[in-house]
N, C-alpha and C positions, 0 to 999 in steps of 0.2 A: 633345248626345250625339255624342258620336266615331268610333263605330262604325256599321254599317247595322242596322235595324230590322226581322227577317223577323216576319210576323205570321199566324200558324197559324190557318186559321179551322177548331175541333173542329165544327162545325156542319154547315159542306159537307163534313167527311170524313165525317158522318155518314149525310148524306141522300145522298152520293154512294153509299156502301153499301147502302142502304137504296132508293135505286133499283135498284143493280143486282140486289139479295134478291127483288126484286119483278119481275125479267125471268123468274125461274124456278120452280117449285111442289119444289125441295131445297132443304138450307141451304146456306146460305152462310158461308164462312169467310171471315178476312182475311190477306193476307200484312202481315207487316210487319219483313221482314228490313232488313237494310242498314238499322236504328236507325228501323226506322217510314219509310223514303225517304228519310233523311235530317233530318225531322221531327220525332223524339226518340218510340220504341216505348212506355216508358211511359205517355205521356201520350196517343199515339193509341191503344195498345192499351185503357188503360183508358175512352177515349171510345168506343170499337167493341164493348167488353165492355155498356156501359153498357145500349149502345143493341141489345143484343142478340145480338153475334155470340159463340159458344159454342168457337170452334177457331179458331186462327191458327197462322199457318208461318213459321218466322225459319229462314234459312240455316245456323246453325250454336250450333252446344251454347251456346257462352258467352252468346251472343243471347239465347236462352232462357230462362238462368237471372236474363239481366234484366228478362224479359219477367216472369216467376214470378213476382219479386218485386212488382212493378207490379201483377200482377193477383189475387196470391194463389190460395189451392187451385179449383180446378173446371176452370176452363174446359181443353181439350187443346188442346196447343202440341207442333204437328209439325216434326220438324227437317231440310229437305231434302237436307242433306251426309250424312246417317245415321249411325253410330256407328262415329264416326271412334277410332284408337286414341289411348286418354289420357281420350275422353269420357267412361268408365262413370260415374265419379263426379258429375259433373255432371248425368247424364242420370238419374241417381236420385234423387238429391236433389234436383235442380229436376223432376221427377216427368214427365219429357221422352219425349214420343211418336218415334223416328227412323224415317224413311225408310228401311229400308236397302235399298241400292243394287247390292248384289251378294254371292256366296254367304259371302265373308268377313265380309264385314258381318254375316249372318247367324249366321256361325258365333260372331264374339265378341260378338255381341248374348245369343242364349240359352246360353252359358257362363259370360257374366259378368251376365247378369241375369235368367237363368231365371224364365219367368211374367212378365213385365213387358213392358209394350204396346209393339207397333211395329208400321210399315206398310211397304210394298213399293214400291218405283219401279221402273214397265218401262220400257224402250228403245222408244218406236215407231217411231223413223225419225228423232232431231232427233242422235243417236251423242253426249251429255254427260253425263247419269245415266241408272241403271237398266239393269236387267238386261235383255240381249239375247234374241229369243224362243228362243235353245238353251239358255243357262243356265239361262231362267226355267222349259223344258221341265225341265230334269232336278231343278230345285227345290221347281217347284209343290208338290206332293200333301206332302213334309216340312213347307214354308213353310204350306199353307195350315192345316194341323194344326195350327199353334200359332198359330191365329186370331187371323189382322193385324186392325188396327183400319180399315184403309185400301189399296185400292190405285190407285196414283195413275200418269200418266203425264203429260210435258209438251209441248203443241203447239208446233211451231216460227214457223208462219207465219201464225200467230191474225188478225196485221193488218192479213193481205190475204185479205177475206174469199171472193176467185177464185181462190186458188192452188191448185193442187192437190196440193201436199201435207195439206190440213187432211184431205179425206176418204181419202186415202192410209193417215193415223196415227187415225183412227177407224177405220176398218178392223182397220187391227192391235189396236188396241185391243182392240176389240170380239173378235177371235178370240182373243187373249190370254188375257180373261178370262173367257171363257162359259161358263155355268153357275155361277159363283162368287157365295155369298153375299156377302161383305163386302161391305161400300159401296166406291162407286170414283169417282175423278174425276178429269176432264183439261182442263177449262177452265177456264183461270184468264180475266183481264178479255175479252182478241179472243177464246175460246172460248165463254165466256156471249152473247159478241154475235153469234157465229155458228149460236146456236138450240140448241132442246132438244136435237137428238141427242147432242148435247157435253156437255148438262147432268149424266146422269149422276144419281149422288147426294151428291154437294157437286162445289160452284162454290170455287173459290178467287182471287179479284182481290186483283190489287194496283194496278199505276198508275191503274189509273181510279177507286179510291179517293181520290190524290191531286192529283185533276183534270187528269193525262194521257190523250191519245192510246193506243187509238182510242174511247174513251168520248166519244165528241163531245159529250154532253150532260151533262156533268161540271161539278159545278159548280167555280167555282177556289178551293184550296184556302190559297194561300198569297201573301202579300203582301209584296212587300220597297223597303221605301226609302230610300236609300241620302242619309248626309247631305255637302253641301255645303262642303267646307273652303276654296277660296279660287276666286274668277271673275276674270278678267284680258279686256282688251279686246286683239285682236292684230291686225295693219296687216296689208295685201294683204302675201302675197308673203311673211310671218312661218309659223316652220313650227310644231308643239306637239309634244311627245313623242317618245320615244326613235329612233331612225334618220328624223328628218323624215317621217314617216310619211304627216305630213299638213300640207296647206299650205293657206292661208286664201287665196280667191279671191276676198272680200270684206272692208270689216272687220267682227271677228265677235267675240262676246263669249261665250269659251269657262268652262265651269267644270269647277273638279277634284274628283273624289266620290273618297270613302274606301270605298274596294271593290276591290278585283283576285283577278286568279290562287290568290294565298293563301286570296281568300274562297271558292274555288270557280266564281270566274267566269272560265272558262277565254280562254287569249290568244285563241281563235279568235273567240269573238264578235265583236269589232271592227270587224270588216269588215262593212259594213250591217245593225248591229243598234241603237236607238234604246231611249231610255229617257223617261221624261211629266217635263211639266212642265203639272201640275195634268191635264189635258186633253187639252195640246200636247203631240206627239211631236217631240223633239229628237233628231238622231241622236249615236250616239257617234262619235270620229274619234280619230284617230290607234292606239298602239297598249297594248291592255292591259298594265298593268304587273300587280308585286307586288300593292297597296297602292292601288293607283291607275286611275279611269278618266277620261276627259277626253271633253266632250261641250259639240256647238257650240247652246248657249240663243241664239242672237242672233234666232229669231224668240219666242220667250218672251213674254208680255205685260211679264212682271216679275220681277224676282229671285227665283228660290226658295233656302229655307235646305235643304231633299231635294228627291231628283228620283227616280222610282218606277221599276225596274224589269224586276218581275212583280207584276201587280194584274188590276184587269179588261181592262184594255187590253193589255195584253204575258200570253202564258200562258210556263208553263214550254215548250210548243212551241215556243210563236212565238218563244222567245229560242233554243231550241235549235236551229230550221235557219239562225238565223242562223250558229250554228258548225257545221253540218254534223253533227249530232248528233242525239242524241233527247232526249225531256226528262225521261228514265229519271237519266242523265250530271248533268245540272242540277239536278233537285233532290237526289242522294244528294251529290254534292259543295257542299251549304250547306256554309259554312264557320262554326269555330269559336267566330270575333270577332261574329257576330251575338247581338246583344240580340234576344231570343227573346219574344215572347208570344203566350198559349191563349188565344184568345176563342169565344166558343160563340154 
């Protein structure tokens, strides 16, 4: 095979879930915008439906409608961009819950779909969705009449579970909404890990569905290994890769993996990020290409035809600080060219 090998384990996205279900006495939904992380929506959504989750959130209408199809009628699918113009039609017919975000929203929500379900996003304090608490003031008591199914709000700083903006935006929260019946919810994964008061009445995770940060006890969700196209032995002083990037200060017997930038594996890894050889941690060296990564096996026991990696050994984090990143950037950037397979 010529291309890399990512391997989706549905099993730990499930019990991933299904740990987090179990941190709280509400349900729990799943997000699975940006194509399931990157992971492909139908195929997680319908593992997550399986195993029990009744609501999921994808970012925007079109999302939805492939989510729909994937999942067929029941379960609700909330749209966090809310009803954007152009979306009525989709949002009807793929039978789509929106968020809406502010008084417009609102107004061509029940214009053009009178009676038909949607929920509310307030502002607490993160200033990206949601209605600010003056708009929401002068909206309320209209908004809450035409009984949302949801209202929601989104933490900024979930991951640092000392900062003091989390009980800042519970606060607001909590004043925003008081006295309101509708179900409400604002912690999505660092909210469920920062305790009930967050919990509300639905939980909504997403990275720590797909064995990110900060679920630390996430099991890993995805596997990739990348195959071997040609190994070359190179003499002291010989450099590999575009701008001499890197020069061999031993002789070392480098190999070239069919993976780059194109795949999603951005140039910045490079720079002290390593990929296995079986076991062995071999580092990468020189500089990502296209198409291409270059990585020094000279302590290798022996030739591999792939070298891994994200597995158990490398998570999507641990490759992500090597590019100064998070592993939110890494997995939704899987790239195209991978050969894909669901194991459960």
């Amino acid at each position: 095979m010529s291309t890399a090998h990512l391997t989706i384990d549905l099993g730990a996205l499930v019990a991933n879930w299904t740990s987090l279900d179990a941190m709280t006495e509400v349900d729990t939904a799943a997000v699975v915008k940006a194509n399931g992380y990157g992971l492909g929506a139908p195929s997680v959504g319908r593992a997550l439906a399986k195993a029990g989750a009744r609501t999921f959130f994808v970012a925007a209408a079109e999302e939805g409608a492939i989510l729909r199809t994937a999942l067929g009628p029941g379960p609700t699918i909330n749209v966090f961009s809310g009803h954007m113009a152009g979306d009525t039609d989709v949002i009807r017919d793929a039978d789509l819950t929106p968020m809406i975000n502010s008084v417009d929203q609102m107004l061509r929500h029940v214009e053009a779909l009178p009676g038909a379900p949607f929920g509310l996003q307030l502002d607490t304090g993160m200033n990206r969705l949601g209605m600010e608490p003056s708009e929401w003031s002068a909206l309320r008591d209209i908004a809450l009449a035409q009984n949302p199914t949801l209202i929601m709000s989104h933490l900024a700083c979930a991951d640092d579970p000392a900062h003091p903006m989390n009980a800042q935006q519970l606060g607001s929260f909590v004043e925003m909404t008081d006295g309101i019946d509708a179900p409400r919810s604002l912690a999505a994964t660092g909210g469920i890990l920062l305790g009930s008061d967050y919990h509300f009445d639905m939980t909504r995770p997403g990275i720590g569905l797909y064995g990110g940060a900060p679920f630390a006890d996430a099991a890993p969700v995805v596997t990739l290994d990348v195959p071997v196209i040609q190994t070359r032995e190179v003499a002291i002083g010989e450099s590999v890769g575009y701008g001499n990037a890197w020069v061999a200060t031993r002789p070392s017997l480098v190999a070239t993996v069919a993976a780059g930038y194109a795949d999603g594996l951005i140039r910045a890894i490079g720079d002290g990020a390593s990929m296995y050889a079986g076991q062995v941690e071999v580092p990468v060296i020189g500089r990502v290409s296209m198409d291409m990564i270059t990585v020094d096996i000279t302590d290798a026991p022996h030739a591999s035809q792939t070298l891994q990696l994200l597995g158990q050994n490398q998570t999507v984090d641990n490759l992500a600080a090597c590019a100064g990143t998070i592993g939110y950037e890494i997995l939704t950037s899987m790239g195209h060219r991978y050969h894909r397979t669901y194991t459960e």
